[in-house]
C-alpha positions in Angstrom: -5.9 4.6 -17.5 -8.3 2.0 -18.6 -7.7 -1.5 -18.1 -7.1 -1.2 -14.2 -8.6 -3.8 -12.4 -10.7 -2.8 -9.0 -12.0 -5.3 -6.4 -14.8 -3.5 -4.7 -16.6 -4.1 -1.4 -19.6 -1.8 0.5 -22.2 -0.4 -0.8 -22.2 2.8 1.9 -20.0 4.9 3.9 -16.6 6.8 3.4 -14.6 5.8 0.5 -11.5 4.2 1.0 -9.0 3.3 -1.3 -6.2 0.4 -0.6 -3.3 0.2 -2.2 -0.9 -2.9 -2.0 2.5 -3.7 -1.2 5.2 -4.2 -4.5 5.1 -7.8 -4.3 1.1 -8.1 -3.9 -2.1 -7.4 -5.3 -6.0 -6.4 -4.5 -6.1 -10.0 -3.3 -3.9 -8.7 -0.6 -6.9 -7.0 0.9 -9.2 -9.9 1.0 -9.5 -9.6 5.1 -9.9 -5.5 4.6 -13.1 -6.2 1.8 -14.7 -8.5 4.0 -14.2 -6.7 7.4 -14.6 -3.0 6.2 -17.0 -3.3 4.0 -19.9 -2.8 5.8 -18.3 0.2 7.4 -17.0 1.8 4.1 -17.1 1.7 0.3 -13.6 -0.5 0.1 -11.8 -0.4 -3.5 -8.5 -2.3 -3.7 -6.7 -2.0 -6.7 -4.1 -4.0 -9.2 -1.7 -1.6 -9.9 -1.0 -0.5 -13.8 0.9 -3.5 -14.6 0.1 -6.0 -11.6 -2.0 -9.1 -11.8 -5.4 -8.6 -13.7 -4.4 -4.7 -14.5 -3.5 -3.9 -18.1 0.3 -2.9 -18.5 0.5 0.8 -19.0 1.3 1.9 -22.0 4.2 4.3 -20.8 6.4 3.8 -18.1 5.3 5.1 -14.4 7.0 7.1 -12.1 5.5 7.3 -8.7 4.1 10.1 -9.6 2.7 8.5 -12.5 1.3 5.5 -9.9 0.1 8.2 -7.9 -2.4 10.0 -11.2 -3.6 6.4 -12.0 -4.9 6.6 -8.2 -6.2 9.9 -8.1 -8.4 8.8 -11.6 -10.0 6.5 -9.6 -10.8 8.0 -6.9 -12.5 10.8 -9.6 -14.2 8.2 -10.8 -15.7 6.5 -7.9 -17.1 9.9 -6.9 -14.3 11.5 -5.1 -14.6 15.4 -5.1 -12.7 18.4 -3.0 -15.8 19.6 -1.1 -16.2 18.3 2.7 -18.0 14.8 3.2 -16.5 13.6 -0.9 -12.7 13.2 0.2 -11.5 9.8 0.3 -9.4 7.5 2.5 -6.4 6.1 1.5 -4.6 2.8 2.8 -0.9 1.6 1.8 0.9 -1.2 2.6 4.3 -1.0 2.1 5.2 0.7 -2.0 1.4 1.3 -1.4 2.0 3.4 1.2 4.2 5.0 -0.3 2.0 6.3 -3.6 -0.5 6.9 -0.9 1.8 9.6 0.1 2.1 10.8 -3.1 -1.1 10.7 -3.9 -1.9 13.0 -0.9 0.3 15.8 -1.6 -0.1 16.3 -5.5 -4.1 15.9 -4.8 -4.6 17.1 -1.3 -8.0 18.0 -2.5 -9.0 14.8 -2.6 -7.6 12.6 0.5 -9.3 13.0 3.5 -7.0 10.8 5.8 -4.3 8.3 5.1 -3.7 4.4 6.7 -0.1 3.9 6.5 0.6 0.4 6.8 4.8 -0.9 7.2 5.5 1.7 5.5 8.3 4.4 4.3 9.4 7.5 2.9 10.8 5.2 0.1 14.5 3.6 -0.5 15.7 6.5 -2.3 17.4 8.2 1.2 19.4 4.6 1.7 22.0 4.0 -1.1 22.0 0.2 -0.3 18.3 -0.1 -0.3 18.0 1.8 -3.3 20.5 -0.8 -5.0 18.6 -3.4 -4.1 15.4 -2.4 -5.1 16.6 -1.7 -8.5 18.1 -5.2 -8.6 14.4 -6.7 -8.5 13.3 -6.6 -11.4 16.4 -8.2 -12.8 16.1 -11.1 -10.2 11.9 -11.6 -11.3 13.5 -11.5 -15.2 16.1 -14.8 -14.2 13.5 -16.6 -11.2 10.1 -16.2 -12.9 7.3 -14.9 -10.7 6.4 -18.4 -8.9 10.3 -19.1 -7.8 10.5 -15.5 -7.0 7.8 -15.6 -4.8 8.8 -18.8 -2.9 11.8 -16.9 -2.5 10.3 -13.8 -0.8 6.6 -14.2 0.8 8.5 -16.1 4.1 10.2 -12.7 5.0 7.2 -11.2 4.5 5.3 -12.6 7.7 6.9 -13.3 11.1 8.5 -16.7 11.7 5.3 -17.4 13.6 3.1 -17.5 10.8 1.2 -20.5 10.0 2.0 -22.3 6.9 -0.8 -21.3 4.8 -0.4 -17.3 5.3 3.0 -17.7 3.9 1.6 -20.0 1.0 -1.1 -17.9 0.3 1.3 -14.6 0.2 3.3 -16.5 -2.0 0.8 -17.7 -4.5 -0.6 -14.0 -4.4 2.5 -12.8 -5.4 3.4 -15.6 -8.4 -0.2 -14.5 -9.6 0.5 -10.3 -9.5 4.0 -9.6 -10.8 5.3 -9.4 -14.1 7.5 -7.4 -16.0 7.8 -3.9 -16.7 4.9 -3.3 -13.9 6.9 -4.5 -11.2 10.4 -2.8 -12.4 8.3 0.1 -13.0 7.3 0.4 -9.2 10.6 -0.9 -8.1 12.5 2.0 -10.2 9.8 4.7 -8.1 10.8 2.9 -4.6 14.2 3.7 -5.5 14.2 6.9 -6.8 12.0 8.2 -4.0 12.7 9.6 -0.4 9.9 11.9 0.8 11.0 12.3 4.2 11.6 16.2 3.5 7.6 16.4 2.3 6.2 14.7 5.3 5.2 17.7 7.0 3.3 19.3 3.7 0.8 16.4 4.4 -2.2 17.9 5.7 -4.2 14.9 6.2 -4.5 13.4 9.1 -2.5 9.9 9.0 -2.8 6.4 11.3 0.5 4.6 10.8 0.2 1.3 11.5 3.4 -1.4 11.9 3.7 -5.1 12.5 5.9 -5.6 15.7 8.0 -8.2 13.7 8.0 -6.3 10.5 11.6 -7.7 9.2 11.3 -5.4 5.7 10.4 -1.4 6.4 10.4 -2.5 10.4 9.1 0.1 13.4 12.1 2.8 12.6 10.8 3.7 9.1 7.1 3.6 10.6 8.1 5.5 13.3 10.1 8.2 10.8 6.7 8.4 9.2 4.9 9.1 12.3 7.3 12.1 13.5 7.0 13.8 10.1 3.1 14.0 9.7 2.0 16.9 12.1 -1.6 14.9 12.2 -0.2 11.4 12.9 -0.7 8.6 15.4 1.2 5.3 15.1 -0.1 2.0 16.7 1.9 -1.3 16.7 0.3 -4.6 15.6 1.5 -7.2 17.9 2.2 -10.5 16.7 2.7 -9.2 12.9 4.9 -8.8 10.0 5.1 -6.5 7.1 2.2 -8.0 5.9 0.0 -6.8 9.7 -3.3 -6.2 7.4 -3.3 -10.0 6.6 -1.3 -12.2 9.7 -3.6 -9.9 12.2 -6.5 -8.7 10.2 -8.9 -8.1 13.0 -6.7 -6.5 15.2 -5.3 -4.0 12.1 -9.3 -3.9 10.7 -10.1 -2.4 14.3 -7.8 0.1 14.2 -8.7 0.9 10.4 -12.3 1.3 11.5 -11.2 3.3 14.6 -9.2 5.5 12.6 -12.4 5.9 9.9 -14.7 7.1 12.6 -12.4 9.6 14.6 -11.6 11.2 10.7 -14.8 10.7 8.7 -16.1 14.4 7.8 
């Protein structure tokens, strides 16, 4: 679609595409395009509908989210033959549409970086109802009150003061309505633990140790699925490991990227 907005960082190496949590935005990755992007071509989008991305002009599934991703990847060069496959990292919803993405264009993903993840809420009644319910509560907050509300669950309790400000003001600054009811509605509707196994590529699954939103069990759920998987625990982190621990989760990335790269 055009209008999608794409920070970029590195010049050479494997391509890797990051793609943020519901709540978040390409700003998200700011540790990731510093740290990996001498490694690795980083792009980090806004999704369709988040912070500077145009709104799309129909409403997305996930599989919808999932096309917009695979269009960029085609357009930053990535191809089905050997050595032209990208990498894909998710955080959280990210993660999920990076599963998506992987089995309706297998052709294209070389390896995924899970990141407190899930299979999505749709196998959880409860969670499913409350993801729904989002949207209605950023309608009646506003994105800034909204935020304050969620970015301190987002980190552990140990997190300084400034993390959980700048997740915050991340968040005020990335979602609006219909984008984010748009990806709340595919969180909900979604439960791909039955098409784990049809992903081929291999998969790093990465989760804080004091994630307090997906949390180790649906990390580890995605781990046992993926036949190529291994799944490392980020000590002292949240949901949000990639930016309370960056180095620690960038070391792993690039760890990951150099046992996979084709």
């Amino acid at each position: 679609m055009s209008g999608l907005h794409v920070a970029e960082a590195g010049a050479e190496g494997p391509l890797l595409l990051c793609l943020h949590g519901i709540g978040s935005s390409s700003a998200s990755f700011g540790p990731q395009l510093a740290g990996l992007g001498g490694h690795a071509r980083v792009l980090a989008w806004d999704a369709p509908g988040y912070a500077d991305s145009a709104d799309p002009e129909a409403p997305l599934d996930l599989d919808g989210f999932a096309d917009v991703a695979a269009a960029l990847l085609r357009s930053r060069g990535a191809r089905e033959e050997p050595g032209s496959r990208a990498h894909v990292l998710g955080v959280s919803w990210g993660g999920v549409v990076a599963q998506r993405l992987a089995l309706r264009h297998p052709s294209l993903v070389a390896s995924l970086v899970l990141a407190d993840s899930t299979a999505g809420s749709g196998g959880d009644p409860g969670k499913a109802e409350a993801m729904r319910a989002r949207a209605a509560q950023l309608r009646e907050l506003g994105p800034r009150a909204f935020a304050r509300e969620r970015a301190p669950r987002l980190v552990s309790a140990a997190a300084p003061e400034d993390l959980v400000r700048r997740v915050a003001d991340t968040m005020a600054a990335a979602v609006r309505l219909p984008g984010y009811g748009y990806a709340a509605e595919s969180m909900a509707a979604t439960d791909l633990r039955a098409d784990l196994p049809a992903l081929a590529a291999p998969a790093l699954v990465l989760c804080g140790d004091q994630d307090r939103v997906t949390g180790p069990e649906a990390s580890q759920t995605l781990a046992g699925g993926i036949h190529r998987a291994a799944y490392v625990i980020v000590k002292d982190a949240g949901h949000l490991a990639n930016q309370e621990q960056p180095e620690r989760f960038n070391a792993w990335v690039l760890s990951h990227l150099h046992i996979v790269t084709e």
